[in-house]
C-alpha positions in Angstrom: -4.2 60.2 168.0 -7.5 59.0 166.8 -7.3 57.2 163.5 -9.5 59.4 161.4 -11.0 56.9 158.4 -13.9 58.8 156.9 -13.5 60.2 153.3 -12.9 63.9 154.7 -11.8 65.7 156.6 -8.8 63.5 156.4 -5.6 63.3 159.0 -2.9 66.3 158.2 0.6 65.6 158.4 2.2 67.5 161.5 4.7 69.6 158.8 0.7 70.7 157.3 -0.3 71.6 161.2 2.6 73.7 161.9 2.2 75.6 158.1 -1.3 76.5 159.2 -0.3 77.6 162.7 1.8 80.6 161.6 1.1 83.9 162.3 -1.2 86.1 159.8 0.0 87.6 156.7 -1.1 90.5 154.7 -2.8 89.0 152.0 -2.6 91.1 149.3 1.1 91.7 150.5 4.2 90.3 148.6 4.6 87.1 150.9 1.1 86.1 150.1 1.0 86.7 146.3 4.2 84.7 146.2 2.5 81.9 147.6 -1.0 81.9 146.2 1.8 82.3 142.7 3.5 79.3 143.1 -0.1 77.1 144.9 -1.6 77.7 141.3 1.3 76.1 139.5 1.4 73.6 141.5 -2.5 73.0 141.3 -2.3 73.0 137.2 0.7 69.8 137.6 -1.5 67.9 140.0 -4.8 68.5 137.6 -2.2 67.6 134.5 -3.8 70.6 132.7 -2.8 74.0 131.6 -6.0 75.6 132.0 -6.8 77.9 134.6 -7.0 77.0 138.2 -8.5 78.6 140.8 -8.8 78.6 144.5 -11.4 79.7 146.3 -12.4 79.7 150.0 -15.4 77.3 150.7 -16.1 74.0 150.7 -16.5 71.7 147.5 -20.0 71.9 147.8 -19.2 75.5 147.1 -16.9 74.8 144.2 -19.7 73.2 142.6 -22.1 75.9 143.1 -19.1 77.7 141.5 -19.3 75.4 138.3 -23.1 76.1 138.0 -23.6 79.8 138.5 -20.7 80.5 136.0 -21.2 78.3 132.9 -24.7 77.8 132.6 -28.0 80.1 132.2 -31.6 79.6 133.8 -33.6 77.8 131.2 -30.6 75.2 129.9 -30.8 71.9 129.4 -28.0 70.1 131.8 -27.4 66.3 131.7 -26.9 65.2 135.6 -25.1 62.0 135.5 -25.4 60.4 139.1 -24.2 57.6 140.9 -25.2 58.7 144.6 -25.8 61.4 146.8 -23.1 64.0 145.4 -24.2 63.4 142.0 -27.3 64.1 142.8 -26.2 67.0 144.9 -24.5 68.9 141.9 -27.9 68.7 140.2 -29.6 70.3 142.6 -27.8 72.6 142.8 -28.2 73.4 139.1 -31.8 73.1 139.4 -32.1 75.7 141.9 -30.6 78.6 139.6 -32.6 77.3 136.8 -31.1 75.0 134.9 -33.5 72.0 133.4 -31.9 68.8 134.5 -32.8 65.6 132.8 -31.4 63.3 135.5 -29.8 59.8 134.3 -29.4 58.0 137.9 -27.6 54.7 138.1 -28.4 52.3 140.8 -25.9 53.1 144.0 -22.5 50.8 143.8 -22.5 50.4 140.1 -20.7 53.1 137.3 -22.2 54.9 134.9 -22.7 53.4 131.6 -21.3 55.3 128.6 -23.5 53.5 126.3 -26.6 55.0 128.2 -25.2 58.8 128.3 -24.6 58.3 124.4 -28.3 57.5 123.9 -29.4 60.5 126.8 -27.6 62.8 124.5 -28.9 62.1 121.1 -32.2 62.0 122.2 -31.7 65.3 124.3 -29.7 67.1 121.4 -30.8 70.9 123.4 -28.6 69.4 126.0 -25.4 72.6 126.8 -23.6 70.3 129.8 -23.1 67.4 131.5 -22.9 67.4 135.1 -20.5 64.0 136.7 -19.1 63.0 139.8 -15.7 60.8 138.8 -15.2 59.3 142.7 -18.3 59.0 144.6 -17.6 58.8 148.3 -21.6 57.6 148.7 -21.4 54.7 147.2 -17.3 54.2 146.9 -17.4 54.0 143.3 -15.4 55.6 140.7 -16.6 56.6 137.1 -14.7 55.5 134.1 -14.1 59.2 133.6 -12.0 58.9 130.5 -15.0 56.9 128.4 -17.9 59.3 129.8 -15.8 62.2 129.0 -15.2 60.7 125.1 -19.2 60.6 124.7 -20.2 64.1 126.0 -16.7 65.9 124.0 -17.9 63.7 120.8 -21.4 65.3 121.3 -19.6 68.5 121.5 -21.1 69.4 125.2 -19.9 70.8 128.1 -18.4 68.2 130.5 -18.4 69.1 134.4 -17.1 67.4 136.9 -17.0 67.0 140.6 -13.3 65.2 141.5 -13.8 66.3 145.2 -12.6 63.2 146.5 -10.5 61.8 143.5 -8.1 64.8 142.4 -5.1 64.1 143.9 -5.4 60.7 144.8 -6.4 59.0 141.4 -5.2 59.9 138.0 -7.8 62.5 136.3 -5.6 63.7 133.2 -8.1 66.7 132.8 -6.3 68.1 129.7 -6.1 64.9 127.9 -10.0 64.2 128.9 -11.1 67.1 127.8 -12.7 67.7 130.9 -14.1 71.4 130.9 -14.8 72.4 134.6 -13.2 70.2 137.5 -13.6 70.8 141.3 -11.7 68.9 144.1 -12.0 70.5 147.9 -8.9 70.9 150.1 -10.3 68.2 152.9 -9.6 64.8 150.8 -6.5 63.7 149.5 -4.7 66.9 149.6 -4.1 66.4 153.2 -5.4 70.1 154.1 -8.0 71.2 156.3 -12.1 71.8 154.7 -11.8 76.0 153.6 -10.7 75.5 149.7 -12.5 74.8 146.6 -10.1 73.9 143.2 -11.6 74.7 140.0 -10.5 74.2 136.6 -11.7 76.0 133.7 -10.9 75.2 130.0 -11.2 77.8 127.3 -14.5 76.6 125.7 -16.1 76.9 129.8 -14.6 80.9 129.5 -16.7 81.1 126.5 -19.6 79.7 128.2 -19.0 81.9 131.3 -19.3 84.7 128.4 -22.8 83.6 128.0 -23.8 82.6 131.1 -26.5 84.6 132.7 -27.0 82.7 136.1 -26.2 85.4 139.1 -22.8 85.4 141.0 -21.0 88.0 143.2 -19.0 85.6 145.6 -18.1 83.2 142.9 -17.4 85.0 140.3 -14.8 83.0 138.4 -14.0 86.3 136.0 -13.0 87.8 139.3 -10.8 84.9 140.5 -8.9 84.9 137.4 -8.6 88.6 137.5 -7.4 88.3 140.5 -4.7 85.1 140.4 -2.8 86.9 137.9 -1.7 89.7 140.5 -1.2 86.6 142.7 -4.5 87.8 145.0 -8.0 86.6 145.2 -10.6 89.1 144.9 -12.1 88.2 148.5 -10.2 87.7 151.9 -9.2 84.4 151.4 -8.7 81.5 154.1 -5.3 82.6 154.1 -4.2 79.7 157.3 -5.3 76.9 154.9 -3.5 78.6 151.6 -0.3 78.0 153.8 -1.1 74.8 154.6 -1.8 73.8 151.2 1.1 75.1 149.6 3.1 72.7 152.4 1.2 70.2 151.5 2.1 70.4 147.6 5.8 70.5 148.3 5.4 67.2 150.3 3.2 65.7 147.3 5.7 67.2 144.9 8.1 65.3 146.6 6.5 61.9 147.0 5.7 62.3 143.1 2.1 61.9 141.5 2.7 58.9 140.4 3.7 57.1 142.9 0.8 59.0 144.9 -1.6 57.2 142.8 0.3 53.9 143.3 0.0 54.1 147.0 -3.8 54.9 146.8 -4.2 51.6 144.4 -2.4 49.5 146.7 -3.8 50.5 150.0 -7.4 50.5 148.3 -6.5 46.8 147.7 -5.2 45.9 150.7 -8.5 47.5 152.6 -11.0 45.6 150.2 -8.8 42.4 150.6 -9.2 42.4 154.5 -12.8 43.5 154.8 -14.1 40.4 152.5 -11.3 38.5 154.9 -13.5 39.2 157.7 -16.5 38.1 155.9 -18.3 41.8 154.8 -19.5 42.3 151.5 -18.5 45.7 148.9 -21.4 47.7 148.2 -19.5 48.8 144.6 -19.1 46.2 141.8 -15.0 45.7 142.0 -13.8 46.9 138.8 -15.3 50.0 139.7 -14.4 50.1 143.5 -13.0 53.5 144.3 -9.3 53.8 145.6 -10.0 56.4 147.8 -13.1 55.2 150.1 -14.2 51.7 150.5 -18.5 51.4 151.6 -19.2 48.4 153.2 -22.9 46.5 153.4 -24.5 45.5 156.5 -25.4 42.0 156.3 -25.6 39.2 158.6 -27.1 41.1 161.7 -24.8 43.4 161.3 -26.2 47.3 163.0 -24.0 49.9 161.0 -25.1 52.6 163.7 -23.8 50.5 166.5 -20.7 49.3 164.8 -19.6 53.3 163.9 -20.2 53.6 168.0 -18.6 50.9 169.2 -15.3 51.7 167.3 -15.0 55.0 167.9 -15.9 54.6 171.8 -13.6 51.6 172.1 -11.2 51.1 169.6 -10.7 55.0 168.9 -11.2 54.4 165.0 -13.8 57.2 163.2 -15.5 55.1 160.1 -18.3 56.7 157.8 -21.6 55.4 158.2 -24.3 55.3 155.0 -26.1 58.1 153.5 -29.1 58.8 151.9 -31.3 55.9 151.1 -28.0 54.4 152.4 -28.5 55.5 155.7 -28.6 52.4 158.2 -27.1 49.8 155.5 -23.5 50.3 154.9 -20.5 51.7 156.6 -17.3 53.5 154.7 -13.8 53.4 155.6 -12.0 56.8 154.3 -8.3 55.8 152.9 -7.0 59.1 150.9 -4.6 61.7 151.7 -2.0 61.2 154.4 -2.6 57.0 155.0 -0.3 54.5 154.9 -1.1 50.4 155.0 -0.8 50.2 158.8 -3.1 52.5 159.2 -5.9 50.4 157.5 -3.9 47.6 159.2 -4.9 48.9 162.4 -8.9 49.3 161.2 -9.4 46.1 160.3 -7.9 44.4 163.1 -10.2 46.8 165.8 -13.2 46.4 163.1 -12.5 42.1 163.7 -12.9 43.3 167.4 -15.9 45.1 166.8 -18.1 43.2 164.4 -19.5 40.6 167.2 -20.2 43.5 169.5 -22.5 45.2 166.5 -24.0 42.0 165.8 -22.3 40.7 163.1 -23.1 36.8 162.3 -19.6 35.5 160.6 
């Protein structure tokens, strides 16, 4: 099997493969509202919240879409809070149904700095939300979430977050945050196949969804909700993936959240330990460094491009190469979902093998 180490689409487990390969349901039949039932429950304990949470078929780049057609309005001032290429993504995406984003950009592999997002928002008081990314897969950095999220509740704003790549994988306590909209996508550490968007919605984003005058048919969160309760979604759903998602709770249910944040921490370790072992440099600063994807700079000779060819021609190992003004000067290694420590075991030791051949200078 190839080892798969990009930050999604990550490896399923076979028991995931074989949910997914059943034969189709009715979807708006009993066996299917049982399901998509007891996925939402399961959803709410993973995103440690009792808000709503909805699934929805599309990629996270459609859950965020999601977040900005249904809780702002064209004309409102949004905070974009970015740290690389998905931060800067969600704003965007804002900006294109008409929001006015003041954009507070942090140089890629460092955090955001509270401090800073305090001062954006008392100068900016016309500010309604704050768009941030907690895990950054650009940059392999990871927000202090629970600080950020302090500032923008004690300015009473709307906090948004994309958690694509961190929800599941490393604690995000979104009721005890106050985090208002979250989104995570089935492809990272849920150990699914791409297809499904997860979004959380707290009571005061319902009341902005009230007011919100951006347009929306195929994401219309009102309809989701509407729609959950009878144990449906409103459109055909991805129902293969729903299957394999619901699986793939029961095994997370199992292992326990905890200790599925644990496991992220120490493998996150043990990958950052062995790449500066083999003489590469972190792009993020380390008290930052995200436990779910680890980027790598290209120093000392060393051709990214070539490296990403030469160990997935020869040593049958997929790594993540740069992106953005990235592009060409660091590699990623993906370690979320379904990975245990021999797995990374097994990258570093074809990635020793590799450097000289990419032109690495140890």
């Amino acid at each position: 099997m190839q080892n798969l180490r990009i930050p999604g689409p990550t490896p399923c487990p076979e028991e995931v493969l074989i949910a997914m390969g059943q034969q189709m349901i009715n979807h708006r039949g009993p066996e299917m509202a049982a399901i998509m039932k007891e996925v939402a429950e399961k959803l709410k304990y993973f995103f440690q919240t009792k808000n709503d949470v909805l699934v929805l078929t599309g990629s996270g780049t459609g859950g965020l879409e999601a977040a900005a057609v249904n809780f702002l309005s064209p004309g409102e001032t949004v905070l974009s809070v970015s740290i690389g290429v998905f931060g800067e993504r969600f704003a965007k995406i804002a900006s294109i149904f008409g929001a006015k984003i003041i954009a507070l950009n942090f140089e890629h592999g460092k955090a955001a700095d509270p401090a800073l997002v305090k001062k954006a928002l008392a100068e900016h008081p016309e500010i309604k939300a704050v768009l941030v990314t907690h895990n950054e897969t650009s940059t392999g950095i990871t927000n202090d979430l629970k600080s950020l999220a302090s500032v923008v509740k004690g300015a009473g704003k709307l906090l948004m977050v994309d958690a694509i790549s961190s929800l599941s994988s490393i604690d995000l306590p979104v009721d005890e945050w106050g985090c208002d909209v979250v989104v995570s996508g089935s492809q990272k550490g849920w150990m699914v196949p791409p297809g499904l968007a997860f979004i959380s919605v707290s009571p005061d984003a319902w009341k902005a969804h009230a007011e919100s005058k951006m347009p929306r048919f195929y994401w219309d969160l009102a309809k989701h909700k509407a729609s959950i309760e009878k144990g449906q979604t409103p459109w055909t759903p991805c129902v293969s993936v729903i299957v394999a998602l619901h699986k793939a709770l029961i095994m997370m249910e199992k292992e326990g959240m905890q200790n599925i944040f644990k496991r992220h921490q120490k493998i996150a370790d043990f990958t950052r330990k062995g790449v500066k072992e083999l003489g590469l440099t972190l792009l993020a600063e380390e008290k930052y460094a995200s436990n779910t994807v680890t980027a790598v700079l290209a120093t000392e000779g060393l051709d990214p491009k070539k490296l990403l060819k030469v160990m997935r021609e020869e040593y049958n190992t997929v790594l993540a190469g740069g992106q953005g003004p990235l592009e060409g000067k660091i590699f990623r290694i993906g370690h979320l979902g379904w990975v245990t420590e021999n797995d990374i075991k097994v990258t570093l030791d074809n990635l020793k093998l590799a450097l000289p051949k990419a032109g690495f200078r140890s």
